[in-house]
Wavefront OBJ file of the C-alpha trace (Angstrom):
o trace
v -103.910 -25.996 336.712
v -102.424 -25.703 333.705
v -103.345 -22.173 332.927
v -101.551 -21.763 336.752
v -98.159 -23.137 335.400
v -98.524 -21.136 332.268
v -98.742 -18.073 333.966
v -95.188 -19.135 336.477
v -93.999 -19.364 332.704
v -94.580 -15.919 331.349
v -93.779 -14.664 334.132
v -90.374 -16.233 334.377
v -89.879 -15.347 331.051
v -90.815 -11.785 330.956
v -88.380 -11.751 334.353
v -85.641 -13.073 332.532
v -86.539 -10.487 329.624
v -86.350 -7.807 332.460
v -82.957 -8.979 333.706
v -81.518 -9.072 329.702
v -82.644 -5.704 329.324
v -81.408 -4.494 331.934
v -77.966 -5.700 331.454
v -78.191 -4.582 327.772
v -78.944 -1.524 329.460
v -75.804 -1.385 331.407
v -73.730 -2.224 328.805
v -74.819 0.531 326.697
v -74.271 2.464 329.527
v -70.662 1.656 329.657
v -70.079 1.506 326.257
v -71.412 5.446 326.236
v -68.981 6.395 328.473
v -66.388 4.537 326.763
v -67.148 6.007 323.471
v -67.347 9.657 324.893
v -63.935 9.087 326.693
v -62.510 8.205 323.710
v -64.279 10.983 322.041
v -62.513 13.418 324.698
v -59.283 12.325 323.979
v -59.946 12.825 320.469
v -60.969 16.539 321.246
v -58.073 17.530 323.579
v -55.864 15.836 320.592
v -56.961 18.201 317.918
v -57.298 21.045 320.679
v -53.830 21.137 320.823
v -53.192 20.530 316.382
v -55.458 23.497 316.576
v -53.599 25.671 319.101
v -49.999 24.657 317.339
v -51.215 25.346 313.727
v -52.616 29.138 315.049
v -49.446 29.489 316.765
v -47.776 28.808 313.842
v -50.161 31.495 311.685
v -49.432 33.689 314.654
v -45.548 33.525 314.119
v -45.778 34.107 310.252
v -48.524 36.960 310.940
v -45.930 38.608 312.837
v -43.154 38.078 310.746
v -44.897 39.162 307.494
v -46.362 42.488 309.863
v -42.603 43.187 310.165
v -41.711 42.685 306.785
v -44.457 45.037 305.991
v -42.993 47.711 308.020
v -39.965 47.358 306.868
v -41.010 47.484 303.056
v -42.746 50.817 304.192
v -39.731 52.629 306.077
v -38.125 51.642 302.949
v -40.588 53.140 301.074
v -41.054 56.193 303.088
v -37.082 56.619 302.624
v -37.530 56.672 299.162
v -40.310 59.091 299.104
v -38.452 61.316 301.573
v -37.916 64.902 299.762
v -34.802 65.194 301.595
v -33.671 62.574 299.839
v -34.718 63.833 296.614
v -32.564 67.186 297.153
v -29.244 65.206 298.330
v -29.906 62.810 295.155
v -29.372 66.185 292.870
v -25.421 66.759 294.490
v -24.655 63.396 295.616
v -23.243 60.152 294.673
v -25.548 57.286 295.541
v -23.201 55.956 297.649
v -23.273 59.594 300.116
v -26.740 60.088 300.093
v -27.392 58.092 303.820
v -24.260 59.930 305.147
v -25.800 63.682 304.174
v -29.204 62.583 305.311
v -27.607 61.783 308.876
v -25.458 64.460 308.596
v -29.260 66.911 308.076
v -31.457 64.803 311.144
v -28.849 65.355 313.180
v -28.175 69.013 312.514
v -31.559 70.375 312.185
v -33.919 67.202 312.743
v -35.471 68.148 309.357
v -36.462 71.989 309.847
v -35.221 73.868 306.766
v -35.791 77.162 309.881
v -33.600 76.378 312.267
v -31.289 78.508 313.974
v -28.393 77.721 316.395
v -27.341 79.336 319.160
v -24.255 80.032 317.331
v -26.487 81.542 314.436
v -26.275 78.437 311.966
v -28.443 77.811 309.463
v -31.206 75.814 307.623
v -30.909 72.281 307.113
v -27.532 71.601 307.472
v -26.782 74.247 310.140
v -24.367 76.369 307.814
v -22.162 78.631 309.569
v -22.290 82.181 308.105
v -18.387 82.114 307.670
v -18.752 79.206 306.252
v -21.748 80.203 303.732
v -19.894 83.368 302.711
v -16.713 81.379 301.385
v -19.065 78.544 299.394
v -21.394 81.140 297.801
v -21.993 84.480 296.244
v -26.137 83.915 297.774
v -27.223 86.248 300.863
v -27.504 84.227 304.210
v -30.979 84.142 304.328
v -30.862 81.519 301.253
v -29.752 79.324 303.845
v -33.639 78.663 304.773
v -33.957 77.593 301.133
v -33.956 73.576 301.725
v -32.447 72.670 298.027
v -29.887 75.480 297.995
v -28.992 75.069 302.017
v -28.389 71.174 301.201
v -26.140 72.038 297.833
v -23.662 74.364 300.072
v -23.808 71.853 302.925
v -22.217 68.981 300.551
v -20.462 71.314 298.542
v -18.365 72.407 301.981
v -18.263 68.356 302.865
v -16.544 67.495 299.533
v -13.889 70.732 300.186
v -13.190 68.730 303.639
v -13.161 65.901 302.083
v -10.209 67.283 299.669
v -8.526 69.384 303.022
v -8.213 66.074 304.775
v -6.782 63.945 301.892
v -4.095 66.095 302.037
v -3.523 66.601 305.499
v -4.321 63.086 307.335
v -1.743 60.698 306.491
v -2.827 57.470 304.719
v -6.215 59.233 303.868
v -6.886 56.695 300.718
v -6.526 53.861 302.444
v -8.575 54.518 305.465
v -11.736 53.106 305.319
v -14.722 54.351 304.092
v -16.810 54.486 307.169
v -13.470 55.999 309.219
v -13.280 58.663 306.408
v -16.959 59.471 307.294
v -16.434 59.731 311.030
v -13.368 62.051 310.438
v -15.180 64.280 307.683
v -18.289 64.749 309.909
v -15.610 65.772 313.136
v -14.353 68.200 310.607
v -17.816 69.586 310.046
v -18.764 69.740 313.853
v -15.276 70.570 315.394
v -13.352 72.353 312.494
v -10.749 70.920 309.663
v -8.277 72.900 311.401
v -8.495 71.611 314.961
v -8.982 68.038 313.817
v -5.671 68.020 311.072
v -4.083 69.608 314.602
v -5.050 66.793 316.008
v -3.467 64.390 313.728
v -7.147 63.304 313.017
v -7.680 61.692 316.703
v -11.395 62.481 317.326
v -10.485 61.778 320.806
v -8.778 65.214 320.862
v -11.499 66.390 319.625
v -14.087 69.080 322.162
v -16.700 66.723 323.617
v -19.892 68.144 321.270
v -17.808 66.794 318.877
v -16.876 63.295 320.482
v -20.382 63.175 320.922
v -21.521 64.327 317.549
v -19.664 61.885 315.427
v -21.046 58.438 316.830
v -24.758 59.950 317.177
v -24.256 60.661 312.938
v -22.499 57.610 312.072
v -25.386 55.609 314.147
v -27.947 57.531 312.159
v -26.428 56.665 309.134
v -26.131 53.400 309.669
v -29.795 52.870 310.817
v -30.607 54.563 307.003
v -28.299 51.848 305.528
v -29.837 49.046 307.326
v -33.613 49.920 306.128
v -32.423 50.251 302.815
v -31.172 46.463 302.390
l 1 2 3 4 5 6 7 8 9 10 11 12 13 14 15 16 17 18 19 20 21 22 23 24 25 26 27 28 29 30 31 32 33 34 35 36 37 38 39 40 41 42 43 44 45 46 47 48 49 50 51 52 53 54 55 56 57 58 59 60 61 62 63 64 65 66 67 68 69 70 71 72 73 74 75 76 77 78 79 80 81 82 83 84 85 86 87 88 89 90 91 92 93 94 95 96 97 98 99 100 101 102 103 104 105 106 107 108 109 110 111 112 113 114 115 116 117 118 119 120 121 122 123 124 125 126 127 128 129 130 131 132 133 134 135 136 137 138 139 140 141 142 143 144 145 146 147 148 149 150 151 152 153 154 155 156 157 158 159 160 161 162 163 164 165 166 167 168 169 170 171 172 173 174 175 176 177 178 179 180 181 182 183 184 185 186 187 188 189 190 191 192 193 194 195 196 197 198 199 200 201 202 203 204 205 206 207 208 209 210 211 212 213 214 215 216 217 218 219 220 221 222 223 224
């Protein structure tokens, strides 16, 4: 009998150990899923420090990609042999204004020859060759000597104008370039006849002077 009731006992008990493991269970259960919902806010939290912080990497790659290029262009401009001839029969302070002055000309080919039979780099008109220099034309093709005339002619304009425009050393300098590189496109002549209005001007010429002084200012703006 009492072996009976000791048996009711264990078994109750072992029930009731059941039923407490079971809940234990259960709330280990819901404590997992707690803990890994927290765990998931956690993640999407850092997803996004991540995504800001290679964003931010992103922005200063690009920025210090442009810098880059820009230090280069810079570099290339000071490598540029073009430069190295103007630098020879310039002041520093020309050298961007003859360099526009030759890529819009000749776009760089020391053999090119106009329709109207200019020459070289700086498209030098034989009239215009034969009253600089003593040389034969065909020392036109010669890059150094081609880019010597060519500024040698722009500083005779230079002195033609300052006599003939009114209020020539006051003007500033960038309207003294514009007028100077009508000269060389339309003729000192034409442009003095017309009181120094590039408006007058034929429209090559209209069109020449704002395609140079765009150039040039392009060359400033990757040298700063």
């Amino acid at each position: 009998m009492k072996m009976k009731t000791l048996d009711k006992i264990l078994c109750g008990m072992a029930g009731i150990g059941l039923f407490i493991l079971a809940g234990a269970g259960c709330y280990a259960h819901l404590k997992g899923r707690e803990y890994e919902r927290r765990l998931e806010e956690k993640r999407q939290v850092y997803a996004k420090e991540i995504e800001e912080i290679r964003r931010e990497e992103s922005r200063k790659d690009e920025e210090k990609a442009v810098q880059i290029i820009k230090q280069g262009m810079k570099q290339e401009q000071n490598q540029d042999w073009i430069y190295d001839i103007i630098d020879k029969h310039a002041l520093p302070e020309e050298r961007d204004f003859y360099r526009a002055i030759i890529k819009k000309e000749s776009k760089d080919n020391s053999k090119a020859v106009s329709r109207k039979g200019a020459r070289g780099l700086m498209q030098i008109m034989p009239d215009t060759w034969k009253d600089m220099t003593s040389l034969p034309f065909d020392a036109a093709f010669e890059s150094e000597t081609n880019v010597e005339v060519g500024i040698r002619y722009f500083h005779q304009i230079n002195s033609y104008l300052s006599d003939r425009i009114s209020g020539w050393e006051n003007l500033p300098e960038q309207e003294k370039l514009m007028l100077m590189a009508a000269a060389y496109n339309g003729g000192m002549g034409r442009l003095v006849r017309a009181k120094g209005n590039i408006n007058a001007m034929p429209k090559e010429t209209r069109e020449y002077v704002p395609a140079v002084m765009k150039e040039y200012r392009k060359l400033e703006s990757q040298r700063k």
